[in-house]
DSSP file (Angstrom, degrees, kcal/mol; ACC not computed):
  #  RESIDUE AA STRUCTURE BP1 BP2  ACC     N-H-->O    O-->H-N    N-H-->O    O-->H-N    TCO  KAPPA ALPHA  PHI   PSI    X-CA   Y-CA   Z-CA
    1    1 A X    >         0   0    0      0, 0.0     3,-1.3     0, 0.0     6,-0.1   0.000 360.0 360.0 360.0 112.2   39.7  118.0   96.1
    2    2 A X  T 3   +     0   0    0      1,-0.2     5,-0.2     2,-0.1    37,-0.1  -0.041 360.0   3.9 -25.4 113.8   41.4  120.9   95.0
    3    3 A X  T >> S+     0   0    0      1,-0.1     3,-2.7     3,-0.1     4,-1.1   0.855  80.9 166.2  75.5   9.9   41.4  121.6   91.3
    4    4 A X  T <4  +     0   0    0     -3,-1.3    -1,-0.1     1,-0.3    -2,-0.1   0.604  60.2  61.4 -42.8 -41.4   39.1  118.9   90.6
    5    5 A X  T 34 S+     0   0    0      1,-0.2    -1,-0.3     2,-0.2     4,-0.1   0.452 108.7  50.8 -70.7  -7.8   37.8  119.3   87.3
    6    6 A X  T <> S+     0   0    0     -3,-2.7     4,-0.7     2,-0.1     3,-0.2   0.768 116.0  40.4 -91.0 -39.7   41.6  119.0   86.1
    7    7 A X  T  < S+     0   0    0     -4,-1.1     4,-0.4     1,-0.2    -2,-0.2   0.092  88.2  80.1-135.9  17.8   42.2  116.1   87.8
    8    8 A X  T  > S+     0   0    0     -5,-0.2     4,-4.4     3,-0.1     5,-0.4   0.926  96.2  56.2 -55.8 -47.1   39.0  114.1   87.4
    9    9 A X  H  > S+     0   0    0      2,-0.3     4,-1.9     1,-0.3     5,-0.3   0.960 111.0  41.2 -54.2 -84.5   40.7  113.2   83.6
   10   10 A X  H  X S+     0   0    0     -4,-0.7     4,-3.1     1,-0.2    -1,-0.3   0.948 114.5  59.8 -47.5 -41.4   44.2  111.7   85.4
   11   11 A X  H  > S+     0   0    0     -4,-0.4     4,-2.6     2,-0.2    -2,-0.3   0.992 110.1  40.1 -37.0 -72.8   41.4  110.0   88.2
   12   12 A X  H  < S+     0   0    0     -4,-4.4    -1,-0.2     2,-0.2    -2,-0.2   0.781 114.5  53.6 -49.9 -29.5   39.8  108.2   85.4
   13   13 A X  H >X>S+     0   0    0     -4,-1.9     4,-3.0    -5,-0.4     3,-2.6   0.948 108.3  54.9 -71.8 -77.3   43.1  107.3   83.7
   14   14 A X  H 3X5S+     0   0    0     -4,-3.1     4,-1.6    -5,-0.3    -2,-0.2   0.851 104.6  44.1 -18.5 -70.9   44.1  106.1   86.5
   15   15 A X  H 3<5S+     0   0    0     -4,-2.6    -1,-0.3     1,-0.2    -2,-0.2   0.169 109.5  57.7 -93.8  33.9   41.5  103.6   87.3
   16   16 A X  H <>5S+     0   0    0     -3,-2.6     4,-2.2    -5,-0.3    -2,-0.2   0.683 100.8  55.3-113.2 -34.0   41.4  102.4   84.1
   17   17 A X  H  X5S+     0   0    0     -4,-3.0     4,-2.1     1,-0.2    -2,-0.2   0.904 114.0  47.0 -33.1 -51.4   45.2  101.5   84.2
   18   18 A X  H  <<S+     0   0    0     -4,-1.6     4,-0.4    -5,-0.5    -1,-0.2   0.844 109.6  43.5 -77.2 -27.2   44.3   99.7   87.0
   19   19 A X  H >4 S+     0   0    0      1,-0.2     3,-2.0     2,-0.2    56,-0.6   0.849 112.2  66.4 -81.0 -36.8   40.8   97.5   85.8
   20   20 A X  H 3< S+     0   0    0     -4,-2.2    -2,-0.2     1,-0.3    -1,-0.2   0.918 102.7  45.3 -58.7 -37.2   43.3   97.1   82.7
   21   21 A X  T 3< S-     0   0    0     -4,-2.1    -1,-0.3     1,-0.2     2,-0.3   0.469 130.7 -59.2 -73.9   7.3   45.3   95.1   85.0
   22   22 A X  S <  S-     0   0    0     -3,-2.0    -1,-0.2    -4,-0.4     0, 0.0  -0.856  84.7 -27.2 140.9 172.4   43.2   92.9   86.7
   23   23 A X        +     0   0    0     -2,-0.3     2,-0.5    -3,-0.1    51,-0.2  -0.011  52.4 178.3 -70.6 157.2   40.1   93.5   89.2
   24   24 A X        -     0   0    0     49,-1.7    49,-0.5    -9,-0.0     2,-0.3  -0.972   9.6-171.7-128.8 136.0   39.1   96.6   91.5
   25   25 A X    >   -     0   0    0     -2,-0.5     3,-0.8    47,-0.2     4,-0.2  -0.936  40.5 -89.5-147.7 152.4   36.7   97.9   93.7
   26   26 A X  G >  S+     0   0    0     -2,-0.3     3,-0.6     1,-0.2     4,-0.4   0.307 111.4  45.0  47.0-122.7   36.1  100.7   95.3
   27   27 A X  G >> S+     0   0    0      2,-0.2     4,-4.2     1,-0.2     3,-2.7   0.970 112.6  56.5  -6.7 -87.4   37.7  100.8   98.5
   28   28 A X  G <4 S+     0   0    0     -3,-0.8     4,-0.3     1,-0.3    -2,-0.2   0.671 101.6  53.7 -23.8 -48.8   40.5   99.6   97.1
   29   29 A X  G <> S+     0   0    0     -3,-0.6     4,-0.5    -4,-0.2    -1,-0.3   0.333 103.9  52.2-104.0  22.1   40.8  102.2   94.7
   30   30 A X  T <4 S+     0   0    0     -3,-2.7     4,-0.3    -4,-0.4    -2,-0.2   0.353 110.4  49.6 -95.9 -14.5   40.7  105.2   97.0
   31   31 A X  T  X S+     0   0    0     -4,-4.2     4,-1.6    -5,-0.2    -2,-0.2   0.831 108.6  52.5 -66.6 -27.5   43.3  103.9   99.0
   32   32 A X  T  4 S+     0   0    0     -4,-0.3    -2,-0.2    -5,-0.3    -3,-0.2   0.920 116.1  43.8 -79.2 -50.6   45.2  103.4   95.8
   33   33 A X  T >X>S+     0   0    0     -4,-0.5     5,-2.8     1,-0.2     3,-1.0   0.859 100.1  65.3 -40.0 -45.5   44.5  107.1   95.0
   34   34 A X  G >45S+     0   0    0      1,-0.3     3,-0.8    -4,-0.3    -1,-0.2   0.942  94.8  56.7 -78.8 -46.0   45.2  108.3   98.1
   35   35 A X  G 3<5S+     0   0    0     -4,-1.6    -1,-0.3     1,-0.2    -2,-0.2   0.618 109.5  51.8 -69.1   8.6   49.0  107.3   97.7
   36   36 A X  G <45S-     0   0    0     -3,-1.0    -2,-0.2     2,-0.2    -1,-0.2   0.566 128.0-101.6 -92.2 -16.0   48.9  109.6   94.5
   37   37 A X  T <<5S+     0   0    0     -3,-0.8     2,-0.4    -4,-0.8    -3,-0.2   0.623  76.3 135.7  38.5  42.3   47.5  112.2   96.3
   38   38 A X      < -     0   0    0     -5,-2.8     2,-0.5    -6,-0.1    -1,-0.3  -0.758  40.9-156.8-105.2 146.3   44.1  112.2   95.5
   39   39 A X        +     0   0    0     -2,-0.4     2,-0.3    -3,-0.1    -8,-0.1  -0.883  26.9 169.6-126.6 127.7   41.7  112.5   98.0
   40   40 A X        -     0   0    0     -2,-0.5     2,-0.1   -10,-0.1    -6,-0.1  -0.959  16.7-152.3-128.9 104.4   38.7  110.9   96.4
   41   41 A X     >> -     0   0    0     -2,-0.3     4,-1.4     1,-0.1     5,-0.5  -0.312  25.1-106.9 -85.8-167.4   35.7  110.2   98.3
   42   42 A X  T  45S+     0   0    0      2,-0.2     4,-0.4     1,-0.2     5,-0.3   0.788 118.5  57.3 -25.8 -44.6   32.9  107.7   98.1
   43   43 A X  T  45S+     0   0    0      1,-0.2    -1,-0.2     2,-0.2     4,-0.0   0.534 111.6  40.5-101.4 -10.5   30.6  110.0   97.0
   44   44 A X  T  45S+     0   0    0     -3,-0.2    -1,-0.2     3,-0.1     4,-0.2   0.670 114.8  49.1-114.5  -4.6   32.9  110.9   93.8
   45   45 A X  T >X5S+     0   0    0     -4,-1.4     3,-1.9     2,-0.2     4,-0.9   0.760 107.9  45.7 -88.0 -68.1   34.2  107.4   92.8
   46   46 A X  H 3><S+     0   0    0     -5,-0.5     4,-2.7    -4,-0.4     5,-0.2   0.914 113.3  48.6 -55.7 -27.5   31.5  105.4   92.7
   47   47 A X  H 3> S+     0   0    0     -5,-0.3     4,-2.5     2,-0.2    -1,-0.3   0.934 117.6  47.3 -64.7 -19.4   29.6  107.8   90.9
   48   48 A X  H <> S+     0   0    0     -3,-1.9     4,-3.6     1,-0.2    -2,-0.2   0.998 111.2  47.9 -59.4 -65.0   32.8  108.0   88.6
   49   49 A X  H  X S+     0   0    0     -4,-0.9     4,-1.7     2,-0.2    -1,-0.2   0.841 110.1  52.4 -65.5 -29.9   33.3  104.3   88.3
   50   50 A X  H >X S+     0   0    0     -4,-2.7     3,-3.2    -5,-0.4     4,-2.3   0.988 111.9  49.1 -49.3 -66.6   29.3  103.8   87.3
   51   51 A X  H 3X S+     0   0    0     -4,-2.5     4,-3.7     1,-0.3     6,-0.2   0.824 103.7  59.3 -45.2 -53.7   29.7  106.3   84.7
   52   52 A X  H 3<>S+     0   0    0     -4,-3.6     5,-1.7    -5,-0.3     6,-0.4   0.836 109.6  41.5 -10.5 -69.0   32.7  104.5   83.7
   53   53 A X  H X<5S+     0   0    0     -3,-3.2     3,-7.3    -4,-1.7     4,-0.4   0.979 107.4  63.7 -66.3 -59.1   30.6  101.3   83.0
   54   54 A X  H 3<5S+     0   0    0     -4,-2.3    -2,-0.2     1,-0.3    -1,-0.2   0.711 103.2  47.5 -12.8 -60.1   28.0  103.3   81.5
   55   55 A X  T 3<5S-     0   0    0     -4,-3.7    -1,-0.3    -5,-0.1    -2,-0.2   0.498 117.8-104.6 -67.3 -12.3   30.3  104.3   78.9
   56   56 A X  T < 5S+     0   0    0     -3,-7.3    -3,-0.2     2,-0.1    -2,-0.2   0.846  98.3 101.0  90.8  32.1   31.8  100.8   77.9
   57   57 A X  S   <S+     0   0    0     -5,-1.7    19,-1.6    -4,-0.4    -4,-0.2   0.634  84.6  32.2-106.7 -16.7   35.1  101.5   79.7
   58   58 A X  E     -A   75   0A   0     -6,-0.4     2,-0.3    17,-0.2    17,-0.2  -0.573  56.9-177.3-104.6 162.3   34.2   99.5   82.7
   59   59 A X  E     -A   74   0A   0     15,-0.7    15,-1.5    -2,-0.2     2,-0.2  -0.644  19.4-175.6-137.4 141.3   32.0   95.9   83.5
   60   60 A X        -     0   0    0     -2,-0.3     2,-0.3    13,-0.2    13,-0.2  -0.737   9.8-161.5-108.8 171.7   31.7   94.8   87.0
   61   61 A X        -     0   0    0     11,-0.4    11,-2.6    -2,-0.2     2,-0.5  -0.982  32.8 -95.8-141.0 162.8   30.1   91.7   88.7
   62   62 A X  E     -B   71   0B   0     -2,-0.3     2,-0.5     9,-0.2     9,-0.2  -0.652  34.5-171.6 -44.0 109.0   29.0   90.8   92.2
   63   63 A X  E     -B   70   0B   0      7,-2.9     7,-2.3    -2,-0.5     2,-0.5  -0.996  11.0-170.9 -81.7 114.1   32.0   88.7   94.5
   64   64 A X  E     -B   69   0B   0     -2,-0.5     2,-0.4     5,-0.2     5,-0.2  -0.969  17.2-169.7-113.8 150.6   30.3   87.8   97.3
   65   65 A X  E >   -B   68   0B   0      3,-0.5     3,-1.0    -2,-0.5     2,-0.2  -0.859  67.8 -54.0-121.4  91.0   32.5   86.3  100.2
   66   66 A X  T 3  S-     0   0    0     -2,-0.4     0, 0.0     1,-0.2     0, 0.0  -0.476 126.3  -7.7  18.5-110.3   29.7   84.7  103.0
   67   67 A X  T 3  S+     0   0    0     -2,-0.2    -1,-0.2    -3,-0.1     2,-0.1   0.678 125.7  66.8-103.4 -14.9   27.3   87.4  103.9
   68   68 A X  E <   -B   65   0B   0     -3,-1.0    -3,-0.5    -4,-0.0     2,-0.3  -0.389  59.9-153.5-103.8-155.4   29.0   90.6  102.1
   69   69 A X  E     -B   64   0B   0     -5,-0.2     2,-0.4    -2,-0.1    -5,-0.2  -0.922   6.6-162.6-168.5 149.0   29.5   91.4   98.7
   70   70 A X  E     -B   63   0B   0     -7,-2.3    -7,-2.9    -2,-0.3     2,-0.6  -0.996  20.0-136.1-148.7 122.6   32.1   93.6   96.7
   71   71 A X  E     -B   62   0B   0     -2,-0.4     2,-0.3    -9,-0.2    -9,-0.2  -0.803  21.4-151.9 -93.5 145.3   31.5   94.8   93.2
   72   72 A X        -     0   0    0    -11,-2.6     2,-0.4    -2,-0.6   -11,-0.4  -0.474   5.4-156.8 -83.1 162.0   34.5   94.4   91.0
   73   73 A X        +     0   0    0    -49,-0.5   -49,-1.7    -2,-0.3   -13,-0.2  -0.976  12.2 177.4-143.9 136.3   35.3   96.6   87.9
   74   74 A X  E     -A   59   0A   0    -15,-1.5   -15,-0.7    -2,-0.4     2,-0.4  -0.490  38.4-105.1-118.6-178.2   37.7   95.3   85.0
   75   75 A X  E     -A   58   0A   0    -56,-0.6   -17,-0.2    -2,-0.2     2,-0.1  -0.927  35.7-136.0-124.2 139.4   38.4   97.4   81.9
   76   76 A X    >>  -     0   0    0    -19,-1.6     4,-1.1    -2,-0.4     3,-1.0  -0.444  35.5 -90.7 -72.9 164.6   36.4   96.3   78.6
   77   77 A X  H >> S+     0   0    0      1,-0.2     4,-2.9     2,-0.2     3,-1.1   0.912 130.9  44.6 -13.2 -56.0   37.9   96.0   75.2
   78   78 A X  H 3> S+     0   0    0      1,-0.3     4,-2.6     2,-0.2    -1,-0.2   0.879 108.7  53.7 -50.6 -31.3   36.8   99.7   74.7
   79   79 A X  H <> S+     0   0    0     -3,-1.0     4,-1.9     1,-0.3    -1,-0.3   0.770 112.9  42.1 -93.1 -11.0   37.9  100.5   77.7
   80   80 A X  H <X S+     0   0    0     -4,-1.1     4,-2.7    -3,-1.1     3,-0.4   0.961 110.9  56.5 -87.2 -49.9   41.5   99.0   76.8
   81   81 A X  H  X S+     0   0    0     -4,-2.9     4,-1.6     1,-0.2    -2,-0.2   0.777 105.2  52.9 -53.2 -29.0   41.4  100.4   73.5
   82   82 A X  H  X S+     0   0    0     -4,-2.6     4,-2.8     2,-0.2    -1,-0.2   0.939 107.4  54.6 -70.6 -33.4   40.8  104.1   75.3
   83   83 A X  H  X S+     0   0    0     -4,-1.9     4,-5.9    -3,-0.4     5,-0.2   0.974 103.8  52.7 -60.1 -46.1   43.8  103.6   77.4
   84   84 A X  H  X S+     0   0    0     -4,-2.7     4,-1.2     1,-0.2    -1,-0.2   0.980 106.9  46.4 -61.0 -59.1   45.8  103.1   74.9
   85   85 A X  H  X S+     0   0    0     -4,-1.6     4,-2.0     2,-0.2    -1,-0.2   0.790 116.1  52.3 -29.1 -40.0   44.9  106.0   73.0
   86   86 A X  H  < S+     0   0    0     -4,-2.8     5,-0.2     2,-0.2     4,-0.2   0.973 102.0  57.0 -51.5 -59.6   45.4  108.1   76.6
   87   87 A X  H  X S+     0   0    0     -4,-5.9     4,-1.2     2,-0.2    -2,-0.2   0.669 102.1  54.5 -80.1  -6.7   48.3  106.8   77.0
   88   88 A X  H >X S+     0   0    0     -4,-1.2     4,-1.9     1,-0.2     3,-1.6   0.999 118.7  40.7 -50.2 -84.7   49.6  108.4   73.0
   89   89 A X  H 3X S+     0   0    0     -4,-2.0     4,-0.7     1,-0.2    -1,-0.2   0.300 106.3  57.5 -74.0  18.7   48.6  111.7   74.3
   90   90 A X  H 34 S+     0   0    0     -4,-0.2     4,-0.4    -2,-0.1    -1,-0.2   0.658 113.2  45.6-107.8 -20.8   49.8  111.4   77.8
   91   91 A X  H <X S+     0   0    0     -3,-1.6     4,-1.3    -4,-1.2     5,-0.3   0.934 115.0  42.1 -50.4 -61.1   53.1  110.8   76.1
   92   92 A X  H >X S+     0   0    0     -4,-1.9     3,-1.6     1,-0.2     4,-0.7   0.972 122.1  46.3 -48.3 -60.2   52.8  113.8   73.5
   93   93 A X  H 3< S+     0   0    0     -4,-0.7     4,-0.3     1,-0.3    -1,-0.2   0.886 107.8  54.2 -54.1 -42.5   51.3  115.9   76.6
   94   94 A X  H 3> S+     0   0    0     -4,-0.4     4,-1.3     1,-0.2    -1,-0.3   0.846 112.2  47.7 -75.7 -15.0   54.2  114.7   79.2
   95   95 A X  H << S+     0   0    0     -3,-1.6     4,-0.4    -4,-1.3    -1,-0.2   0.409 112.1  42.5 -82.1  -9.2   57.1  116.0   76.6
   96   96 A X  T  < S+     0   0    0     -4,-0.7    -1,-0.2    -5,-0.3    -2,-0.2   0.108 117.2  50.6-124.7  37.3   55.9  119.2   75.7
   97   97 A X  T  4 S+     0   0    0     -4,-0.3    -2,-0.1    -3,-0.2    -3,-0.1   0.376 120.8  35.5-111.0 -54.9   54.9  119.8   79.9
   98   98 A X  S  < S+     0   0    0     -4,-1.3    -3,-0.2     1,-0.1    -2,-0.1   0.993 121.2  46.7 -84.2 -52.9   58.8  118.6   81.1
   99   99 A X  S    S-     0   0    0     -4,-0.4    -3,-0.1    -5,-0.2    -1,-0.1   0.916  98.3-143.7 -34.3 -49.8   60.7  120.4   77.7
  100  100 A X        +     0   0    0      1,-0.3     2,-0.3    -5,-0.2    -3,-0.1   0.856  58.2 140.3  87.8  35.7   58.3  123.8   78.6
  101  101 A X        -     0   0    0     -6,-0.2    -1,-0.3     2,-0.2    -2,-0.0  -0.821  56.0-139.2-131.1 152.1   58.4  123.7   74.8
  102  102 A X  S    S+     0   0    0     -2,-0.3     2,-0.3    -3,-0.1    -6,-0.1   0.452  80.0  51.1 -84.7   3.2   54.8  124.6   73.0
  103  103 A X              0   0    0     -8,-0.1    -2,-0.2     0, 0.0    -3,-0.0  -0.928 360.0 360.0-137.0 161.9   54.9  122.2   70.5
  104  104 A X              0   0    0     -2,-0.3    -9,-0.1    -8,-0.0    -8,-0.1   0.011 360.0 360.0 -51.9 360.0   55.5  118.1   70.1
């Protein structure tokens, strides 16, 4: 992915919007990506989304449905309380980006 280290930050944002609403896994959320234009593999979301938990923004559990299994990811308290706070500066940041103006 192009630019990556910019656009981990909106990645993360991203699937935290999304645990905030209700469950995720995986899969799911590199298809979800991938209509953003992300292209996200395996091998950089899951490590993303562990880290995630790690930090208290995430908790998963096990689903299993007969013989496979899916972990889920929800957003914690914390993890709701960071969004909100993202989403304050993603305001501030998205008005002084479309204005072109350097300040708030």
């Amino acid at each position: 992915m192009q630019h990556q280290e910019l656009l981990a930050g909106f990645i993360r944002l991203h699937i935290l919007h999304h645990a905030a609403e209700g469950d995720l896994y995986g899969q799911w959320m590199i298809e979800e990506l991938a209509r953003h234009g992300y292209r996200v593999s395996p091998g950089t979301l899951y490590p993303m989304l562990h880290a995630m938990e790690r930090k208290g923004y995430l908790e998963s559990r096990i689903e299993r449905t007969g013989r496979s299994q899916r972990r889920l990811y929800t957003a914690t308290p914390y993890g709701l309380e960071g969004l909100a706070a993202a989403q304050d500066k993603i305001r501030e940041l998205f008005r002084e980006v479309v204005s072109g103006s350097g300040s708030a």
